[in-house]
C-alpha positions as CSV (number, residue, x, y, z in Angstrom):
1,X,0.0,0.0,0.0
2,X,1.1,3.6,-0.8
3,X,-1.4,5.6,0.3
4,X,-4.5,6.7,2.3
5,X,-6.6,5.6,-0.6
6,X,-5.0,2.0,-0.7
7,X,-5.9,2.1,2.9
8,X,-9.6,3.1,3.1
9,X,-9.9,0.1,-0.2
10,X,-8.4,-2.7,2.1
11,X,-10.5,-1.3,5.7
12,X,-13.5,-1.2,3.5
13,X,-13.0,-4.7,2.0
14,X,-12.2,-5.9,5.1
15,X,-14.8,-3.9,7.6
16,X,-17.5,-6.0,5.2
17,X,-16.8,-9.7,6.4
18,X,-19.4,-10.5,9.1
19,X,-17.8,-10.0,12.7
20,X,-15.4,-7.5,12.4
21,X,-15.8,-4.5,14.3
22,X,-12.8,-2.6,13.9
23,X,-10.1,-2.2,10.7
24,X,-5.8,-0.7,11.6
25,X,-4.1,0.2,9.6
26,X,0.2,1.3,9.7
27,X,1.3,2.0,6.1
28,X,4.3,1.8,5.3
29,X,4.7,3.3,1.8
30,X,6.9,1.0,-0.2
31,X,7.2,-1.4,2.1
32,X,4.6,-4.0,4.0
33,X,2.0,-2.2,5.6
34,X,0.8,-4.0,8.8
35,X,-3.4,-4.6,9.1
36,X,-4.8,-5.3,12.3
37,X,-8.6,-6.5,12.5
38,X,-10.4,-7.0,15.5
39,X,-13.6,-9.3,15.2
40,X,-16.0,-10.9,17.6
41,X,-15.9,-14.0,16.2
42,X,-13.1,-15.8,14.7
43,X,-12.5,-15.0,11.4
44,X,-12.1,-17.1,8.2
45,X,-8.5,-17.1,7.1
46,X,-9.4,-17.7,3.3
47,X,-12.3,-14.6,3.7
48,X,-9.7,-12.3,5.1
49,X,-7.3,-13.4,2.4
50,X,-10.2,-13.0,-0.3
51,X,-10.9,-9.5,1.1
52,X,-7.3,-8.3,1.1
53,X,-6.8,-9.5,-2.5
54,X,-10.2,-8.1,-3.6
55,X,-8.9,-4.6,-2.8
56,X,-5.7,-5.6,-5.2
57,X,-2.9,-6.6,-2.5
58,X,-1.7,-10.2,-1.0
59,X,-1.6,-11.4,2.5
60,X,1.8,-11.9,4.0
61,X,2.0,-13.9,7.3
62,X,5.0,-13.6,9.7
């Protein structure tokens, strides 16, 4: 991500998938930018991962 619009596309993607209640974002322009979702429910690994690369970027684990 690069910018505050690639930002509000992944939080918006994201903020859709039933449970979540809150999106954060740390970009780091150029580099990985670190999302962290908080849900109330577990989340689906392959919905999050569908999300993220709906908005046009990949998932990378640690």
């Amino acid at each position: 991500m690069t910018c505050s619009h690639c930002v509000a596309s992944v939080t918006e993607e994201l903020e859709a998938l039933d449970g979540v209640e809150a999106v954060r974002v740390e970009l780091n322009a150029g580099g990985t930018s670190k999302v962290t979702v908080s849900s109330a429910t577990p989340l689906d690994a392959d919905a999050v991962r569908a999300a993220i690369d709906e908005a046009g970027y990949s998932l990378v684990t640690a």
